[in-house]
C-alpha positions in Angstrom: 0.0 0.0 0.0 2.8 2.4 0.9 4.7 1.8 -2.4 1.2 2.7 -4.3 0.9 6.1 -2.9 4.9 7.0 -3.0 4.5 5.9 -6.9 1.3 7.8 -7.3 2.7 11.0 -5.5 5.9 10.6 -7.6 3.6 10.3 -11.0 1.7 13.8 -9.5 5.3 15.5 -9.0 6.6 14.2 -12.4 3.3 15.5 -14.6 3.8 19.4 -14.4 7.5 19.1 -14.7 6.9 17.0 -18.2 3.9 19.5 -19.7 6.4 22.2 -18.4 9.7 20.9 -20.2 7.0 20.0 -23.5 5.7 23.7 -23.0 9.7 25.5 -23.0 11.0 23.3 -25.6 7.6 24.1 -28.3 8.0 27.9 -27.1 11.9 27.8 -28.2 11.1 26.0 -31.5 8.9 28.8 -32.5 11.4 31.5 -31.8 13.2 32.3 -34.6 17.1 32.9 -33.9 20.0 33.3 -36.3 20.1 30.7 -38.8 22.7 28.8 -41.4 21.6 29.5 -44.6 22.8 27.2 -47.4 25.7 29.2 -47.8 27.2 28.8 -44.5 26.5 32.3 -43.4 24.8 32.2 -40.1 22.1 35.1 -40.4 18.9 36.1 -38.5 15.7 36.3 -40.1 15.5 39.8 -40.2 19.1 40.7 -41.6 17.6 41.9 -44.9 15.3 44.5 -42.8 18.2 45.4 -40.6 20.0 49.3 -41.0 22.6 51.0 -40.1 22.5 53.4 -37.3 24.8 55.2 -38.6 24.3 58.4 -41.3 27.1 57.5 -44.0 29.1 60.7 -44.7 32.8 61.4 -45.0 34.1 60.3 -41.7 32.1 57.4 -41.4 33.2 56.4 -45.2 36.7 57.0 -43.4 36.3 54.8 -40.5 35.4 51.9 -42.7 37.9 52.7 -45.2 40.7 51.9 -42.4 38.9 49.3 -41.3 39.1 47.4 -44.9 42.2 48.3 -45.1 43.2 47.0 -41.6 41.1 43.5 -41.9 39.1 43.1 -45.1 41.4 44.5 -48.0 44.0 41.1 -47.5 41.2 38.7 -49.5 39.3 41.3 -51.1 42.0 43.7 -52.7 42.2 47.1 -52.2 39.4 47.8 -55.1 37.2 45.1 -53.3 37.6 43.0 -56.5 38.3 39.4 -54.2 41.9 40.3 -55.6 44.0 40.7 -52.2 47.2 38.4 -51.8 45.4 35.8 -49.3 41.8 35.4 -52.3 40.3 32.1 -52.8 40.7 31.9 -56.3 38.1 29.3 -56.6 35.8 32.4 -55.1 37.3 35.0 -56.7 33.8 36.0 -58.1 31.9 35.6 -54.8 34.3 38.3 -52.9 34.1 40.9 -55.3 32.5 43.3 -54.0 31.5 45.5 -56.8 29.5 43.4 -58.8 26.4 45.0 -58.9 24.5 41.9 -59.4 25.3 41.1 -55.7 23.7 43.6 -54.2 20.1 42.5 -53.9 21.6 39.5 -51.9 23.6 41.8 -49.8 21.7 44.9 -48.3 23.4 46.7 -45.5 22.1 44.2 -42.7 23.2 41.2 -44.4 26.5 42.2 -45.2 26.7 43.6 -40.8 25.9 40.1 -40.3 28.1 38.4 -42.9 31.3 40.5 -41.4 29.9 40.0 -37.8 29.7 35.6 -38.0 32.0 35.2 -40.9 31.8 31.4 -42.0 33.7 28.3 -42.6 33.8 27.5 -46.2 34.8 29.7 -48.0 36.6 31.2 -45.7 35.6 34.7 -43.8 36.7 35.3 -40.6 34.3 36.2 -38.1 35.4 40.0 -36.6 32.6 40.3 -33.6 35.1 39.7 -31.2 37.9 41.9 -32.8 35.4 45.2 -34.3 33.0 47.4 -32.1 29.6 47.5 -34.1 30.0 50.8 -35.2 33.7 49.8 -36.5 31.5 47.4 -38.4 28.0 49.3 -39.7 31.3 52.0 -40.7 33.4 48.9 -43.3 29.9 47.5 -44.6 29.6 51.7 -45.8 32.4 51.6 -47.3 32.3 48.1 -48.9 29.1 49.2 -50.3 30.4 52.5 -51.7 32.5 50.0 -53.8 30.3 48.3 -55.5 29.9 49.7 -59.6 27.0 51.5 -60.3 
């Protein structure tokens, strides 16, 4: 008798904790976070949407300017052309940054976010631990201002 009602207090405990655990993990399945896309870029839903605090003008054209030059310009030349001494050959096309027909893909937001994660193959370091965000918003301005019109 005394095992029944320890197993049936033990079910009572256990049945709240379960619906609760079932309840957390649907609520986290429905949040959407950043996501790999089938590039390898890891990119939150909204990155398209996403602008830049910042109002581009000479000194913030500047800023990112020496910040290409400083991190970016190494792979993607100093034209942004995917020229620089350390390019991937093999996607010579895909870091240029002056084709025009890239830009659609790559509004500000996506680019922050691309130069914020970085991603594996083909290689783009991620600079979130080494670039404030301004330092970033101020490079995706200027690597935009590249791009042919």
């Amino acid at each position: 008798m005394r095992r029944s009602r320890i197993l049936l207090y033990s079910i009572l405990l256990l049945i709240p904790v379960a619906v609760g655990t079932a309840a957390y993990a649907r609520a986290a399945a429905d949040t959407p976070g950043p996501q790999k896309s089938t590039s390898g870029w890891t990119l939150p839903p909204d990155a398209a949407d996403t602008k830049s605090p910042l109002t581009v003008d000479d000194k913030v054209l500047a800023i990112g300017k020496k910040v290409f030059t400083d991190k970016c310009q190494k792979c993607h030349g100093q034209k942004g052309l995917g020229d620089g001494p350390d390019a991937d050959p093999d996607h010579a096309e895909e870091m240029n940054l002056t084709n025009p027909k890239r830009a659609e893909r790559n509004p500000d937001g996506v680019v922050f976010y691309k130069v914020m994660n970085g991603r594996r193959s083909p290689k783009m370091p991620a600079f979130k631990d080494e670039l404030s965000k301004e330092q970033v918003w101020s490079v995706v301005a200027y690597a935009q201002s590249l791009r042919k019109k």
